[in-house]
C-alpha distance (Angstrom), angle and dihedral (degrees) to the residues before:
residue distance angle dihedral
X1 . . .
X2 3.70 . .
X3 3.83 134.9 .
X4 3.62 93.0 -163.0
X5 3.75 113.3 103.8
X6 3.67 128.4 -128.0
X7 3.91 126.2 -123.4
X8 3.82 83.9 -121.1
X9 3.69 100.1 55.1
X10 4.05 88.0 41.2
X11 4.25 85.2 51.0
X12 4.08 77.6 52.2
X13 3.70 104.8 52.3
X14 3.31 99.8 42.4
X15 3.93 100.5 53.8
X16 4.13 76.1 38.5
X17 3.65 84.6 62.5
X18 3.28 94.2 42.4
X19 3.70 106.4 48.0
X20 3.63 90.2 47.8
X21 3.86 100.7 34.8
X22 3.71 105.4 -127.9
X23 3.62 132.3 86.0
X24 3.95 105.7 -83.2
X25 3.70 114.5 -156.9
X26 3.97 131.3 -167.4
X27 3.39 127.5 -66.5
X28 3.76 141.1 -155.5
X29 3.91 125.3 -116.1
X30 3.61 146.8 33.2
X31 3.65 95.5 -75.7
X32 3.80 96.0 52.8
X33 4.38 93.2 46.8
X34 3.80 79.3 52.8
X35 3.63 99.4 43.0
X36 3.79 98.5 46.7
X37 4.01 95.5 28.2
X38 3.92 96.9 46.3
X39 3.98 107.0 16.6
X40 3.87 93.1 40.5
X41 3.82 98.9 20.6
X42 3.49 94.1 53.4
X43 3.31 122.6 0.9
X44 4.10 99.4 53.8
X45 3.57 92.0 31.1
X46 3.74 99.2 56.8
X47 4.24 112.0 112.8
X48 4.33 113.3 -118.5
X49 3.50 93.0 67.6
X50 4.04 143.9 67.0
X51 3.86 117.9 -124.4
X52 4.09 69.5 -125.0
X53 3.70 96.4 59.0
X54 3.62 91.6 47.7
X55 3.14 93.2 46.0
X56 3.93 98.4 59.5
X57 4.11 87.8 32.6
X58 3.81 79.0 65.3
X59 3.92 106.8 37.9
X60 3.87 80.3 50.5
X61 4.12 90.5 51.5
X62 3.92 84.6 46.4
X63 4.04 99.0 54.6
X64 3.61 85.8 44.0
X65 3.64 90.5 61.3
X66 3.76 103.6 31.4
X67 3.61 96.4 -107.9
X68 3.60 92.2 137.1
X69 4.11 91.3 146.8
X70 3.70 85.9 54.6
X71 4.02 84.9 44.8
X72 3.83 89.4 53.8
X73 3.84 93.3 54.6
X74 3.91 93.7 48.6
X75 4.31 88.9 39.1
X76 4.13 89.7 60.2
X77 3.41 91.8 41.7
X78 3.58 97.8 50.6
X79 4.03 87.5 46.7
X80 3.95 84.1 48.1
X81 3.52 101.1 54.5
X82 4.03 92.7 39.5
X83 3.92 98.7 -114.3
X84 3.80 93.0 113.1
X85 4.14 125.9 32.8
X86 3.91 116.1 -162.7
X87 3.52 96.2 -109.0
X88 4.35 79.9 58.6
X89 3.58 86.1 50.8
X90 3.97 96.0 52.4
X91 3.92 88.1 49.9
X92 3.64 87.9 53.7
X93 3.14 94.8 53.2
X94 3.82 96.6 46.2
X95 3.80 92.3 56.4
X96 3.77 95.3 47.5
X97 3.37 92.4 61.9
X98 3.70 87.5 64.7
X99 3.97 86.0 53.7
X100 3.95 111.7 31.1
X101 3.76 91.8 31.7
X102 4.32 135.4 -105.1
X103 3.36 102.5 -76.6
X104 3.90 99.0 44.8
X105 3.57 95.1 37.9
X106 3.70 88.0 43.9
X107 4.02 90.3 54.6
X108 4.12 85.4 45.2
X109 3.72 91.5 47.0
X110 3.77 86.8 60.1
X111 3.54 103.9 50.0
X112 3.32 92.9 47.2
X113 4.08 83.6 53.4
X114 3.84 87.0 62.6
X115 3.83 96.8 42.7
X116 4.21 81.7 55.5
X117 3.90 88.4 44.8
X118 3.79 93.2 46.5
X119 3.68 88.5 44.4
X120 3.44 98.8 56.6
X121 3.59 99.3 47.5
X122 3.65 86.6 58.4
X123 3.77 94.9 58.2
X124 3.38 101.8 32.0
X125 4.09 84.6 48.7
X126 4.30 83.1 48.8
X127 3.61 87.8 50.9
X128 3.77 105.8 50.3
């Protein structure tokens, strides 16, 4: 086995990095080569679409499903890499009730609530 990288799994980590807003390294395994090589490598970094679009193309695949941990992740990035302010994320929220249903959009309306709350901590804690 090699430790050189390919130009695939570079592609990977850095829209990896990127999407998510820290510095992603390597990782071992099957499901990681795929994940970064495929998901990031690919996927993500295809043209026609915003990291942005994807981003709320994917938060609205995750409500649907009740991924709302997964939501959370993609939610503080999104606030992170300033694609997505809180008051964004409330609208969201709002209209996917409509979509995914009260009571789920209701529990994704909340988290998203505490990603804002955590958020702004953060900056205003940054700022003072």
């Amino acid at each position: 086995m090699t430790d050189e990288m390919t130009p695939q799994r570079r592609k990977g980590l850095e829209m990896m990095s990127k999407v998510y807003g820290w510095e992603m390294a390597d990782g071992p395994g099957d499901f990681f080569a795929h994940t970064a090589d495929h998901v990031f490598g690919e996927v993500w970094a295809r043209d026609g679409l915003s990291i942005r679009d994807r981003r709320l193309l994917l938060l609205g695949a995750l409500a649907a499903t009740n991924q709302v941990d997964v939501a959370e992740i993609q939610a503080g990035a999104a606030l992170g890499n300033g694609e997505l302010t809180p008051d964004d994320l409330d609208e969201i929220g709002l209209f996917l009730c409509y979509y995914i249903g009260w009571p789920l959009g209701s529990k994704l309306t909340m988290m998203f609530g505490g990603v804002s709350k955590k958020y702004r901590k953060t900056n205003h804690d940054k700022e003072s």
